[in-house]
VOGU-350282 format. One record per residue (C-alpha): residue in one letter; residue number from 1; x, y, z. Coordinates in nm, 4 decimals, padded with zeros to 6 digits, always signed. Each point is the difference from the previous one (the first is absolute). Layout:
BEGIN
 resn resi       xx       yy       zz
    A  NUM        X        Y        Z
...
This chain:
BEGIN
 resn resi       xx       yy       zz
    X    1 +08.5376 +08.9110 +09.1088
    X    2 +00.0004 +00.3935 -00.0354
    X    3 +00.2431 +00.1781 -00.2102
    X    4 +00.1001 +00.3420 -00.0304
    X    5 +00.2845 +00.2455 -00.0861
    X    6 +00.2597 +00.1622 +00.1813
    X    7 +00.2271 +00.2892 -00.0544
    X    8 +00.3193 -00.0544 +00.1870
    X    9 +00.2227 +00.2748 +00.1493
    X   10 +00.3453 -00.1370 +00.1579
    X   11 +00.2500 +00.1517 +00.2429
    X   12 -00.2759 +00.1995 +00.1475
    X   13 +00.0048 +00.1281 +00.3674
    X   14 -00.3107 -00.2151 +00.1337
    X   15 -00.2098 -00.2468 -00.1125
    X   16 -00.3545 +00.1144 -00.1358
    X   17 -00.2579 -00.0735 -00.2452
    X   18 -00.2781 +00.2312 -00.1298
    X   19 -00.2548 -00.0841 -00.2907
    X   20 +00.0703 +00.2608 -00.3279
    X   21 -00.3565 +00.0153 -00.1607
    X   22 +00.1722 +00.1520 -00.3259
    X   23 +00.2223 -00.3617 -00.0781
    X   24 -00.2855 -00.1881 +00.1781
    X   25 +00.2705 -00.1463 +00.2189
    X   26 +00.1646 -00.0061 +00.2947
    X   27 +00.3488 +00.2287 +00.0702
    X   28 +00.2350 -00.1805 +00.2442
    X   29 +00.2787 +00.1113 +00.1385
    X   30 +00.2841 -00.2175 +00.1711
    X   31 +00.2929 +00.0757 +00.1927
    X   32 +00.2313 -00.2627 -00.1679
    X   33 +00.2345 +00.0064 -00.3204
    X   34 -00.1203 -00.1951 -00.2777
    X   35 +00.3081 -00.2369 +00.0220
    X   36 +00.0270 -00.3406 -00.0082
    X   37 -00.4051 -00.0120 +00.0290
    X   38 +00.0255 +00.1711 +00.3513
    X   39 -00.2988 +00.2585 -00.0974
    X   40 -00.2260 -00.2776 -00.1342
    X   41 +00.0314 -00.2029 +00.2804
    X   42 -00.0301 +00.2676 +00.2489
    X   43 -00.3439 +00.1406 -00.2182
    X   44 -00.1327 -00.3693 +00.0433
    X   45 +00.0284 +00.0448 +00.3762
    X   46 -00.1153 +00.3758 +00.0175
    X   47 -00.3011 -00.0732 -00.2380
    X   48 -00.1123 -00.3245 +00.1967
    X   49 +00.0208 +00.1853 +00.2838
    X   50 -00.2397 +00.2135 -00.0884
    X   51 -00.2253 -00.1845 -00.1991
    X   52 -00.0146 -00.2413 +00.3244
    X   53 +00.0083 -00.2868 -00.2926
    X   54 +00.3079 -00.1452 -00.2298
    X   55 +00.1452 +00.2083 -00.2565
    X   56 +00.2170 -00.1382 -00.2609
    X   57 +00.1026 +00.2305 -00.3388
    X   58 -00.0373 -00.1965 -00.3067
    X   59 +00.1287 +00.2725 -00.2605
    X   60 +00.2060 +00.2443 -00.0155
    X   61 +00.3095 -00.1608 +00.2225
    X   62 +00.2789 +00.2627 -00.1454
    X   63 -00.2364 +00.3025 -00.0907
    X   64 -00.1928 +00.2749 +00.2505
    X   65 -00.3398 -00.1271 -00.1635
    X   66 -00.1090 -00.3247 +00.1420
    X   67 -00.2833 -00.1985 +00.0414
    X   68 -00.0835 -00.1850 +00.3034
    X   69 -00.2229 -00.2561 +00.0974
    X   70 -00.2326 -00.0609 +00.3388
């Protein structure tokens, strides 16, 4: 398994992911609020999209700095 962090941005106006070399991490952004877990789950699905493999955050549930695992 492959870890690595995640800066999230909520409420945005697409979905998109770049990689910021200055936090040596990547900068998501999601269109969903972060209520009730709705962000999380729809990062999960956005980031195993593109990773074409399983994506499942083990820190960082209520903060914009996660980390994820792959």
């Amino acid at each position: 398994m492959e870890r690595t962090k995640i800066i999230v941005r909520t409420n945005a106006n697409e979905n998109s992911i770049k990689f910021d070399k200055d936090f040596d991490a990547y900068r998501v952004s999601v269109k969903s609020s972060p209520e009730k877990g709705k962000a999380n789950s729809e990062l999960e699905k956005f980031l195993t999209k593109h990773f074409k493999r399983k994506v499942k955050i083990i820190s960082g549930f209520k903060a914009k700095r996660k980390i994820i695992e792959f």
